[in-house]
C-alpha positions in Angstrom: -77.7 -181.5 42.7 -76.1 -183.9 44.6 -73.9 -182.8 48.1 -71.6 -185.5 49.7 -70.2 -185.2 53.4 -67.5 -187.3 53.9 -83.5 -201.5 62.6 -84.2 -204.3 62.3 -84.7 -206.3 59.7 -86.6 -209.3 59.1 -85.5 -213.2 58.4 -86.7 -212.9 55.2 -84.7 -209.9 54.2 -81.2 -211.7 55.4 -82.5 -214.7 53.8 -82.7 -213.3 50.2 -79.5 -211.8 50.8 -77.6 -214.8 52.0 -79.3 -216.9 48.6 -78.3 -213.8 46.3 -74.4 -214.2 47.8 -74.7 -217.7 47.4 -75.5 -217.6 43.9 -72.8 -214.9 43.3 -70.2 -216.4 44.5 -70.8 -219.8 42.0 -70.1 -216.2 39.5 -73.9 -216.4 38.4 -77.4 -215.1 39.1 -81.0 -217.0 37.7 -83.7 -214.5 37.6 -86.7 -216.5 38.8 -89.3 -215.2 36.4 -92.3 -216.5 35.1 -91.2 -217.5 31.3 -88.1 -216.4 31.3 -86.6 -218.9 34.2 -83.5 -219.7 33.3 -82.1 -216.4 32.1 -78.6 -215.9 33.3 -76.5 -212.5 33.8 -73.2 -212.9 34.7 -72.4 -210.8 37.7 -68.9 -210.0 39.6 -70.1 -209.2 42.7 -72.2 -207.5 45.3 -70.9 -204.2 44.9 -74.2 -202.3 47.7 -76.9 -203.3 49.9 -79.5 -200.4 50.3 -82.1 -200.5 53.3 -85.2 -198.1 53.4 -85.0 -196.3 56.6 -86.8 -193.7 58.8 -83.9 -192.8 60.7 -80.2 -193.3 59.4 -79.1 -192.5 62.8 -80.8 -194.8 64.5 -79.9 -197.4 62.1 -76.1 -196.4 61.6 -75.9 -196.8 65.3 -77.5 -200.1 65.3 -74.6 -201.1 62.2 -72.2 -200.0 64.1 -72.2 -201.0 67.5 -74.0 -204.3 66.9 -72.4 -205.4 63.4 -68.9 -203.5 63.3 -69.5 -201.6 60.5 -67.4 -198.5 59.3 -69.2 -195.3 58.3 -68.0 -194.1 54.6 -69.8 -191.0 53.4 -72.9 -189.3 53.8 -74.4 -188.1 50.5 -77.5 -186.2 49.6 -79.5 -186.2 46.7 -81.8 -183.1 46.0 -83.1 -184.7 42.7 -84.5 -188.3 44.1 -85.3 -186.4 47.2 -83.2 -188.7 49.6 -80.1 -188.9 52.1 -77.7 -191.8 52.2 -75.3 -192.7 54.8 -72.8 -195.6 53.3 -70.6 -198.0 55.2 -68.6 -200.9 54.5 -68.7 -204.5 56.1 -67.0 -207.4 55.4 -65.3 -207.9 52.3 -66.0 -204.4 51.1 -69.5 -204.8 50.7 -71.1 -201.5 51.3 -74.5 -201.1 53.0 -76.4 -197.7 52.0 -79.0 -196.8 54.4 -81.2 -194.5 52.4 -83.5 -191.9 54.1 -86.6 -189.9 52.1 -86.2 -185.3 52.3 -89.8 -185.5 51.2 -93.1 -187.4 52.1 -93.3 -188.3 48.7 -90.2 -189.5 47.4 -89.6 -193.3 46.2 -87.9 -194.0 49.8 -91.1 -193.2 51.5 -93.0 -194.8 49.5 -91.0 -197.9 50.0 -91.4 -197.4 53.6 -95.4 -196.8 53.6 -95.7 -199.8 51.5 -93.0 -201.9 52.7 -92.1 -201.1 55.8 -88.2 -200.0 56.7 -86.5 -203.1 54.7 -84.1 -203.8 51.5 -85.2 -201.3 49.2 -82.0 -202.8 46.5 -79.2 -204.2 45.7 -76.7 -203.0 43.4 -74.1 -206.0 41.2 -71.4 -205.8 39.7 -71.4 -206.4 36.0 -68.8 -206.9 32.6 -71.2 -206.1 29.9 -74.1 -204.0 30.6 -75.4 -203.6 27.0 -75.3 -207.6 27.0 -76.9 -207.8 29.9 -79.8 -205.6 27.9 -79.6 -207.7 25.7 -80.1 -210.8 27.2 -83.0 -209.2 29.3 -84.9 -207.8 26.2 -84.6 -211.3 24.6 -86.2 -213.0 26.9 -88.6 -210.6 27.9 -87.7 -209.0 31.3 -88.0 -205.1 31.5 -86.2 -203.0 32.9 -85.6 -199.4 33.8 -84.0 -196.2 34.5 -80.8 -196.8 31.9 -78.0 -194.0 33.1 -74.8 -193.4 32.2 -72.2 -191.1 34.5 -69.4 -190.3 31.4 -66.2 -192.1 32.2 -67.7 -193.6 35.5 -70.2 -196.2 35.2 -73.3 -197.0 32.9 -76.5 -198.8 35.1 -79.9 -200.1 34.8 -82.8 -200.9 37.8 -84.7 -204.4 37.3 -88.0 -204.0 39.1 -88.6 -206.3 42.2 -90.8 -208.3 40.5 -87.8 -209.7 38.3 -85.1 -210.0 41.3 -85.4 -211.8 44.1 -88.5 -209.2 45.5 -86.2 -206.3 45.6 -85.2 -204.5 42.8 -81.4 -205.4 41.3 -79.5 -202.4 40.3 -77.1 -204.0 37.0 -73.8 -201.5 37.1 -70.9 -201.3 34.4 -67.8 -199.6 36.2 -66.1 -197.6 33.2 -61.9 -196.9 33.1 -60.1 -196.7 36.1 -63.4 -197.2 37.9 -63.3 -201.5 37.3 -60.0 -201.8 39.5 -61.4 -199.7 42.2 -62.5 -201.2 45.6 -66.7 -200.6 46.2 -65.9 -198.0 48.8 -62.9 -196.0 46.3 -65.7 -195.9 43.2 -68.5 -194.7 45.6 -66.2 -192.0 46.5 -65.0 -191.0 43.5 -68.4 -191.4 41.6 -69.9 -189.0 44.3 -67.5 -186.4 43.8 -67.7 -186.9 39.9 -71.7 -186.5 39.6 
């Protein structure tokens, strides 16, 4: 059941994402992997940032009065066992701050491993079933294939594959492609 009420970082963190935007804005993205260098998915843009955190009010603070950003929505998720507060910066690019309800869920593992840092970021795609197949080709797995009916369809590439965090491919269905990022994260709230 999902419920929707409407730090600091390293160098290394805003390095990745400034090469990732970079790379997205010449329309393409080169997963640097092992055999499989070379393989190109065609993205449309950065469509979410999400950061592991311990506190998202200490760190929606911090993106607000230090970065201008504007709070958008507050969601829980009872299933992934995880809050997210989401705002938009510049452009429409929304940063998720993402906050574990249990000592055991995948955002507090990401922090105990990782520390509080870029726990993903989610692209834009046309063709998501291309995109498969393109990965499966040449050998690049992926996971956690899921399809909201009507909304969007998305798969998670593992860290290992993208840049050192993992890449969340999305498909925006319908109406859903002409919406800004910050209309479809409403609406596909209130849809799921």
């Amino acid at each position: 059941m999902i419920v929707i009420k409407s730090n600091v970082y390293n160098k290394e963190d805003i390095r990745v994402f400034l090469l990732l935007h970079r790379n997205l804005l010449q329309q393409q993205v080169v997963l640097p992997v092992g055999k499989a260098k070379g393989v190109i998915i065609m993205i449309k843009k950065i469509d979410h940032i999400s950061f592991a955190v311990k506190s998202l009010e200490e760190t929606g603070k911090r993106l607000r009065d230090i970065y201008g950003a504007q709070f958008l929505m507050h969601v829980e998720n009872e299933e992934w066992q995880y809050s997210c507060d989401a705002y938009i910066i510049a452009d429409g690019v929304i940063i998720g701050l993402l906050q574990t309800t249990a000592p055991d869920g995948f955002v507090a593992r990401h922090i105990e491993k990782y520390g509080e840092s870029l726990q993903h970021i989610g692209v834009d795609i046309e063709n998501l079933e291309e995109a498969i197949e393109r990965l499966q080709k040449n050998g690049i797995r992926y996971s956690g294939y899921k399809e909201m009916q009507g909304v969007k369809k998305e798969i998670l590439i593992g860290a290992h594959n993208a840049f050192g965090a993992v890449l969340q491919l999305q498909e925006w269905l319908g109406e859903y492609k002409d919406y800004t990022s910050g209309e479809r994260m409403l609406k596909a709230w209130d849809q799921s």
